[in-house]
C-alpha positions in Angstrom: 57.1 173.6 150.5 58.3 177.1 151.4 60.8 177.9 153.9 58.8 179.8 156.2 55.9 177.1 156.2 56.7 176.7 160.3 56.7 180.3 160.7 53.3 182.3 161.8 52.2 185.6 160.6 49.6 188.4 161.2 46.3 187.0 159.6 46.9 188.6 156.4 45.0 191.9 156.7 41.3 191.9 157.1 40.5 189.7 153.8 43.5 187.2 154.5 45.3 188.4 151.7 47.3 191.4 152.6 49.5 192.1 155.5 48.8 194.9 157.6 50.1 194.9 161.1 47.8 195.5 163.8 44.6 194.9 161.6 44.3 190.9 162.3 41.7 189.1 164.0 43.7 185.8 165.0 47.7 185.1 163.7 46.8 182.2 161.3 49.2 180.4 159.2 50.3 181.6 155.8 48.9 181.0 152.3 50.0 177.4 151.1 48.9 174.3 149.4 49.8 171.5 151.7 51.5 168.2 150.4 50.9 165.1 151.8 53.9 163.7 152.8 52.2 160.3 154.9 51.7 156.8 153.0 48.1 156.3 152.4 46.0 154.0 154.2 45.6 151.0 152.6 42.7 148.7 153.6 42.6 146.5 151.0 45.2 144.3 149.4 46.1 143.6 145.7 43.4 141.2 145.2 40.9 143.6 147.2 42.1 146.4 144.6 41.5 144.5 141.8 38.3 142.5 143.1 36.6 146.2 143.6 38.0 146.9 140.3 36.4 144.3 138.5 33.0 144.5 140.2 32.9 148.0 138.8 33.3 147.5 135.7 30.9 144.4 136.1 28.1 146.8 136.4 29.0 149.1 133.7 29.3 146.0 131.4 26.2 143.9 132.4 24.2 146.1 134.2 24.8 149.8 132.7 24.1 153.6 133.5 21.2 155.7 132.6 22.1 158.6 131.5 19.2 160.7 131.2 20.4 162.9 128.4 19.9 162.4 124.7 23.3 164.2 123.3 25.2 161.7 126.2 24.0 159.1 124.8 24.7 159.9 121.2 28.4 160.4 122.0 28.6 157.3 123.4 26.8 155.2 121.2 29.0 156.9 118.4 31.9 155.6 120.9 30.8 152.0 120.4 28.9 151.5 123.6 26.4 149.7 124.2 23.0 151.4 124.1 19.1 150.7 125.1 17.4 154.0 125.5 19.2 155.7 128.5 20.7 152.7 129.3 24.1 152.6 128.1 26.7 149.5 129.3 30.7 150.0 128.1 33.2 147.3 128.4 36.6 147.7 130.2 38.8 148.2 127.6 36.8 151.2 126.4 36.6 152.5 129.8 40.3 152.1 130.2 41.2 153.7 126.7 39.1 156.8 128.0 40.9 157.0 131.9 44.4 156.8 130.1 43.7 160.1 128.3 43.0 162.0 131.7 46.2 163.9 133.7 46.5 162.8 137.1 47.0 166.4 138.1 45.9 169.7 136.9 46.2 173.5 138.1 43.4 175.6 138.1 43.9 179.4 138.2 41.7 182.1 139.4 41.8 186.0 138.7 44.8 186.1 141.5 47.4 183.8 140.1 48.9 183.8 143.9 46.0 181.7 144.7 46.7 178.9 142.3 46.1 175.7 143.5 46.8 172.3 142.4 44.8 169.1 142.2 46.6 165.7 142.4 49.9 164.3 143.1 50.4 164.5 147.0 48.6 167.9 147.1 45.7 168.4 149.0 43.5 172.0 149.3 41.0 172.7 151.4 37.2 174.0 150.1 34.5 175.8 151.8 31.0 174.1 152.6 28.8 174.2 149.7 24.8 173.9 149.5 23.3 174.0 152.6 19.6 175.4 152.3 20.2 176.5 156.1 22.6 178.2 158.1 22.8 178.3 162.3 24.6 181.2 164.7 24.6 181.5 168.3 22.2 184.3 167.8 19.8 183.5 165.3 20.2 179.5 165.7 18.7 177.4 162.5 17.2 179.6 159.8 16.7 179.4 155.8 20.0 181.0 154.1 19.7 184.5 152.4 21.9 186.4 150.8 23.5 188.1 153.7 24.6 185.2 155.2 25.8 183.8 151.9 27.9 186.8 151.3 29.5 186.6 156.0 30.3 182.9 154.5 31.9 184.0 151.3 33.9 186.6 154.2 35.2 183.4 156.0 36.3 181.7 152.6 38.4 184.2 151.8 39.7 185.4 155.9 41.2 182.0 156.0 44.5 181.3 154.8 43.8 177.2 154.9 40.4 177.4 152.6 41.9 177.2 149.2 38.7 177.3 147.2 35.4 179.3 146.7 32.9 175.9 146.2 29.2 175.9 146.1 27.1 178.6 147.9 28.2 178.3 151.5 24.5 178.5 152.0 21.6 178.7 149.3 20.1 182.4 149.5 16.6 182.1 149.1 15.9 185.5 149.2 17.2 185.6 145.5 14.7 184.7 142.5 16.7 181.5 141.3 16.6 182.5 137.7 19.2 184.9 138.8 20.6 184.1 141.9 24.0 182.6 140.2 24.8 186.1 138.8 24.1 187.7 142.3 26.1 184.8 144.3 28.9 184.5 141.5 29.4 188.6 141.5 29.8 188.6 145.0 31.9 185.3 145.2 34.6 187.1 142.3 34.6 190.2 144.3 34.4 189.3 148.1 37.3 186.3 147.0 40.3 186.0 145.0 40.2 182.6 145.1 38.9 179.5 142.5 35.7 179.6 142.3 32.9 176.5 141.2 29.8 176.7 138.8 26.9 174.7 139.5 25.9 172.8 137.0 22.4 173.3 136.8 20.9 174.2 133.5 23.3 175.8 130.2 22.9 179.0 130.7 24.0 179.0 134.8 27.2 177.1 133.7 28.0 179.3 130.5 27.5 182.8 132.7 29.5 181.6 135.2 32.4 180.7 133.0 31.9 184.2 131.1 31.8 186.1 134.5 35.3 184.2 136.1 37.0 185.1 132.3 36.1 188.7 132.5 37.2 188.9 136.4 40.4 187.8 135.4 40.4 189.8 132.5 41.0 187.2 130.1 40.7 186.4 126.1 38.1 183.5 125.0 41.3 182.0 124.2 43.3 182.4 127.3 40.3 181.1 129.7 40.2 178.0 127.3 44.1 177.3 127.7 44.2 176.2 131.0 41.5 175.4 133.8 40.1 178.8 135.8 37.0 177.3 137.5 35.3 174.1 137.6 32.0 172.4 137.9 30.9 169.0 140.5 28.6 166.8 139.3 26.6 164.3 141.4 25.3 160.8 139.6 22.0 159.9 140.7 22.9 157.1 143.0 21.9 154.0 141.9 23.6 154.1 138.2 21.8 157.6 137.0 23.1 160.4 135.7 21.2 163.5 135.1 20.3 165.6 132.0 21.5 169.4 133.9 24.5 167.9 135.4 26.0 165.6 132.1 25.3 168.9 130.5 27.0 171.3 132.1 29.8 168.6 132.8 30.6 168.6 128.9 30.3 172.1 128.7 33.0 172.7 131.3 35.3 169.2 129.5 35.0 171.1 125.7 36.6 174.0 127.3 39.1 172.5 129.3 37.7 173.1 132.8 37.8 170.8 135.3 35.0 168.6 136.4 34.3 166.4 140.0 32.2 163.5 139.5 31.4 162.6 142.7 28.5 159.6 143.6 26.2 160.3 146.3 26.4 156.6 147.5 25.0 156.0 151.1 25.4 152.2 151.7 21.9 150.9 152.6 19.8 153.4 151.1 21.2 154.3 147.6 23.9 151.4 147.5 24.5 147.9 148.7 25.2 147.7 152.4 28.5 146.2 152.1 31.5 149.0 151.9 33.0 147.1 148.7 29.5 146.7 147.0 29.0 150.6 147.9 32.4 151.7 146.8 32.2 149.9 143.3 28.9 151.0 142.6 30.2 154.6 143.4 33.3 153.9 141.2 30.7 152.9 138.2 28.9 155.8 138.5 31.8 158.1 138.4 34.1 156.1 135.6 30.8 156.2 133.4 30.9 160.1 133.7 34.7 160.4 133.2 34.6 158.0 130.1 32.2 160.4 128.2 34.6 163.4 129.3 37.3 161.9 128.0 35.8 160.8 124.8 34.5 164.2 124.3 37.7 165.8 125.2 40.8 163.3 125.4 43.1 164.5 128.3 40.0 167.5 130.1 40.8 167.5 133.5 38.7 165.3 135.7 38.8 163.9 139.2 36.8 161.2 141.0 34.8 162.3 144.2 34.0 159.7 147.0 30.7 160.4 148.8 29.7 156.9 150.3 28.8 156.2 154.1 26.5 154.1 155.7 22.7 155.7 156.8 21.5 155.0 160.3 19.8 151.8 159.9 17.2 152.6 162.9 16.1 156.2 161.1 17.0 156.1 157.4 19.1 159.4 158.4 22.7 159.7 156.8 25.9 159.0 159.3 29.3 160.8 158.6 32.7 160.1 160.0 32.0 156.8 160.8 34.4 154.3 160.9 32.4 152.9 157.5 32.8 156.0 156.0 36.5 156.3 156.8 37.3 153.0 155.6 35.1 153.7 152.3 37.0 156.8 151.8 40.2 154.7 151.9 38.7 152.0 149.8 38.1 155.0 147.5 41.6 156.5 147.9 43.8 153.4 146.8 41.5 152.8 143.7 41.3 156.0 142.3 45.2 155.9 142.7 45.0 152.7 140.6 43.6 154.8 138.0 45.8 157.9 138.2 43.4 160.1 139.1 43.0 162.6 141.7 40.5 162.2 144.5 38.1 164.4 146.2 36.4 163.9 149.4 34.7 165.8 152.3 34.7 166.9 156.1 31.5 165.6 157.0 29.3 165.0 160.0 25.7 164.3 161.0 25.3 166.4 164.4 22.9 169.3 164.6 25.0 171.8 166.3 29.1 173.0 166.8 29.3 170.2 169.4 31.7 167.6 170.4 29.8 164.7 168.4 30.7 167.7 165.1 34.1 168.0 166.0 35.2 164.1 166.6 33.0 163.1 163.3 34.4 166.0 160.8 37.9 165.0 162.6 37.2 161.3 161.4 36.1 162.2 158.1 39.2 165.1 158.1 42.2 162.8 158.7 40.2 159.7 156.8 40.7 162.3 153.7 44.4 162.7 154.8 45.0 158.7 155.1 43.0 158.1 151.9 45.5 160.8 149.7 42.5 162.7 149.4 43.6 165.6 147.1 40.4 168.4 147.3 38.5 168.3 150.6 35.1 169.4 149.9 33.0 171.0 153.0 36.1 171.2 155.0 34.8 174.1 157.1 31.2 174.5 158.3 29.2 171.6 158.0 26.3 170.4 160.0 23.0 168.1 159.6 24.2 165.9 157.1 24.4 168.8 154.7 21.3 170.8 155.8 22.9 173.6 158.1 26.3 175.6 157.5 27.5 177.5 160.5 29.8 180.5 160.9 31.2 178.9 164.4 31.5 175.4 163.0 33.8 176.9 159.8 36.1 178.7 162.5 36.6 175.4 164.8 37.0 173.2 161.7 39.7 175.9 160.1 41.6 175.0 163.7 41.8 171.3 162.8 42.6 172.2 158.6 45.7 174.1 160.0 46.4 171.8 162.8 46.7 169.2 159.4 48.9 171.7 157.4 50.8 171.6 160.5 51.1 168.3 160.9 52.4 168.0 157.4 55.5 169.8 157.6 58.9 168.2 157.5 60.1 170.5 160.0 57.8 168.7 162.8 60.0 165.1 161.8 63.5 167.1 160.6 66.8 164.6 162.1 69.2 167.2 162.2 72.2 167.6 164.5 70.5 170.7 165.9 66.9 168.3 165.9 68.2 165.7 167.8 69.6 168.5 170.5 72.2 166.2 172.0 74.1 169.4 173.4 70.7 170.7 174.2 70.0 167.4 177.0 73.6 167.4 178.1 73.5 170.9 179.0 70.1 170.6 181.3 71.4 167.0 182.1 69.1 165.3 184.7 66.0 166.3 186.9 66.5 170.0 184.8 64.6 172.0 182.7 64.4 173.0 178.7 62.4 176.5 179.8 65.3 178.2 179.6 68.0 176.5 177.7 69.3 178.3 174.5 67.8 175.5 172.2 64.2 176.2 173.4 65.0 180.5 173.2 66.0 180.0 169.6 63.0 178.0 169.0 59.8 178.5 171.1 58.1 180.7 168.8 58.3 178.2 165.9 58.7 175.2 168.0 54.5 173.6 168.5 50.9 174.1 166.1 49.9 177.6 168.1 46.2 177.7 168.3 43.7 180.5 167.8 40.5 179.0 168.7 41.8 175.8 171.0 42.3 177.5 175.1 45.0 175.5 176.5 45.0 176.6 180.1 43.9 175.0 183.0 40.5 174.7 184.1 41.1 177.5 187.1 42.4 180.0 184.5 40.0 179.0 181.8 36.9 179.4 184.5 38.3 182.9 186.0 38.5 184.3 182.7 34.9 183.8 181.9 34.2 180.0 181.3 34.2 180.5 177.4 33.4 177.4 175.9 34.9 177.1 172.0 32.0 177.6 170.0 31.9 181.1 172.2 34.7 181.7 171.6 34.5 180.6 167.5 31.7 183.2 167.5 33.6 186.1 169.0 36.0 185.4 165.7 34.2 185.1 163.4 32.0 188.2 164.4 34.8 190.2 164.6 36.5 189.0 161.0 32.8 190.2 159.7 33.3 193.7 161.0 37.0 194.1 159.9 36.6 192.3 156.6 37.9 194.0 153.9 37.7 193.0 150.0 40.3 191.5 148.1 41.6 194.5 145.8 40.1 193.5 142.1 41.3 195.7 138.3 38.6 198.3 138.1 38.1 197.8 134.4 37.6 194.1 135.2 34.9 194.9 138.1 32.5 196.8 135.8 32.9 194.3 133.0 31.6 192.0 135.4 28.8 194.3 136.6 27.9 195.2 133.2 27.5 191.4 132.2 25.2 190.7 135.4 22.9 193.6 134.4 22.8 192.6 130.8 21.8 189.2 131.7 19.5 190.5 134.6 17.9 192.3 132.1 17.9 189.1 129.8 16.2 186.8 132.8 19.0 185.3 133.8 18.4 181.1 133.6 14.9 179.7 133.3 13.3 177.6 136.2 10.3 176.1 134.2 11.2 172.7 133.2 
């Protein structure tokens, strides 16, 4: 990790990507992909490992997955597995064969090479909330998402210093016909960010524009987009043991070209999985290994990762419960198998309340530091979540981004350094007893760097806090990210690579972008 990790600096200009004194709207930390330096969390023992292990590949020997898409199934028939119409069932050794191909860790590079970031190993990056049909403000409260609000979100992803990656739509603009909404939402995501950006896959012709539209952003040949990954796709099985025909599709698109792809279950223990956490996790497992064996098969050594999604559903309601102590034990479950297969892992910052509230901030902090104990490597919907899923909010991205850089912070070796000068023996014999370390010369040389200095947290006292207006945090969340809005300025972009880009999305405007009758 750099040198200057500790240090602080101006927010990066207005887009969080240049410096420019005097035009910041909070002093956030700089650029940097965090490494893990904790043990992971282990839960389960050897024989737990291994029992989770072999129930998973129990179900993809005896039981199978349907994989609801012919050309799937004719790879992997061709592969030697087993298959009864969509039903296909593949033995360990096959499934073993196909994981050993895959690279526990992969770069993927976006049109700013600065931005690189790095999946697997003790890395671990940060990514925007993806997919919500809603958003919710302090001033308009819950409302369908448009394309404005897409576009304030796409803002935020790229202000923040400690939201590495572009993911899904921060919020699903409905005010766009879907047959072209990925070229609208894409455009604006390669223009408003620099960073990686994620295609949906949702039908060929989504996945193949949006792989087109990140190579001519970048300014690359066919061939230099297909040397080394530059976006990627995640995939969701349908949980129990399906897998789609749009997903699987656009999944081997993405593997014959060398771009990564997250296959992550969506396995909520007693609704769409057993009720048991180890039932739930190797059913999840399953699903995923199935996906990454056809990858791998297709294209020996594509990168791929393994999301976790499982938690438990509120057995009174049927609703879905995040950051539960289920979920965080799941998500370590998750953690030291994946690690048994040398994959990377990807999870999410998740939570069930309704609003910014406390019950948001403790449950995203559970599912937060559960994806730091697990060696989570990509946190998906790190900033923003609400409902399950079902809302993104502006206010709720700026609180989380204070608990991502709290993390980031809480990473670096300088916080545990054992240095002479650490230890500051001369520092307590000089104030000595019943003194103070206010003003001693070890605390001057220091203070700046010393602590995590928040930029949404108020750490005065309640008389202070109350005479100054009684702001609570999601107040004062929405000042900031009102205020990043009106100063936002765009990442710069080549000018030749900006109209290529433009010139695609007319052309394929013009075309009809993707069809939506199916």
């Amino acid at each position: 990790m750099a040198e200057d990790q500790g240090k602080r600096r101006r927010a990066g200009g207005r887009a969080g990507n240049k410096e420019r004194a005097g035009t910041a709207v909070i002093d956030q930390m700089s650029w940097r992909i965090p490494v893990n330096t904790d043990r992971p969390t282990e839960p389960l023992d050897e024989d737990g490992v291994l029992a989770v292990h072999k129930g998973a590949m129990r179900i993809l020997k005896d039981i199978g997955i349907e994989f609801l898409n012919p050309d799937a199934v004719t790879i992997l028939k061709k592969a030697g597995c087993k298959v009864d119409g969509t039903n296909v069932r593949m033995d360990e050794t096959f499934v073993m064969e196909m994981l050993a191909h895959a690279p526990s860790e992969f770069p993927i590079t976006p049109r700013n090479p600065a931005r690189e970031v790095i999946i697997g190993g003790k890395h671990m990056v940060f990514v925007n909330v993806s997919s919500p049909p809603n958003s919710w403000d302090m001033e308009r409260g819950k409302r369908s998402g448009d394309f404005e609000t897409f576009k304030e979100f796409m803002k935020l992803t790229q202000y923040f210093n400690c939201i590495h990656i572009a993911g899904g739509y921060p919020v699903e603009p409905i005010d766009i016909h879907p047959a072209v909404r990925h070229l609208d939402c894409v455009y604006e995501k390669l223009t408003l960010t620099d960073k990686v950006i994620h295609a949906y896959s949702l039908g060929a012709e989504r996945v193949e524009d949006v792989m087109e539209m990140t190579r001519l952003a970048a300014g690359l040949t066919h061939a230099e987009f297909d040397a080394r990954p530059r976006m990627y796709t995640n995939i969701n099985s349908v949980s129990p043991l399906k897998h789609d025909y749009p997903m699987l599709d656009g999944a081997m698109r993405l593997a014959r070209r060398g771009q990564p792809v997250i296959v992550t279950p969506f396995t909520l223990a007693g609704a769409m999985a057993p009720v048991t956490m180890a039932g739930a996790v190797a059913l999840s497992l399953a699903e995923a290994l199935a996906a990454i064996a056809l990858l791998q098969y297709i294209n020996p050594g594509c990168p791929v990762a393994i999301g976790t999604f499982t938690s438990n559903v509120d057995m009174k309601s049927g609703a879905p419960a995040f950051g539960t102590p289920e979920y965080m034990r799941a998500t370590q479950m998750t953690g030291q198998l994946v690690r048994h297969y040398k994959l990377p892992l990807r999870s999410s910052g998740v939570c069930a309340a309704n609003v910014p509230d406390g019950q948001a901030m403790w449950e995203t902090s559970n599912s937060l530091w559960a994806a730091v104990q697990s060696g989570t490597n990509m946190v998906y919907h790190a900033a923003g979540w609400l409902e399950g899923g079902l809302i993104a909010s502006p206010e709720k991205f700026v609180m989380d981004c204070e608990v991502l850089q709290m993390i980031q912070r809480y990473f670096e070796k300088s916080v545990v350094a054992t240095t002479e000068d650490d230890l500051a023996f001369d520092a307590i014999k000089e104030v000595g007893a019943g003194g103070h370390y206010f003003g001693c010369q070890h605390t001057q040389d220091r203070y700046s760097t010393a602590f995590y200095a928040p930029f949404v947290s108020d750490w005065r006292n309640y008389e202070a806090w109350n005479i100054d207006g009684a702001v609570w945090t999601s107040e004062r969340a929405h000042r900031i990210y009102k205020q990043i809005i009106a100063e936002f300025e765009a990442p710069e972009m080549n000018g030749d690579h900006k109209e290529d880009l433009r010139r695609f999305v007319a052309k394929r405007k013009q075309e009809g972008g993707a069809p939506t009758d199916f």
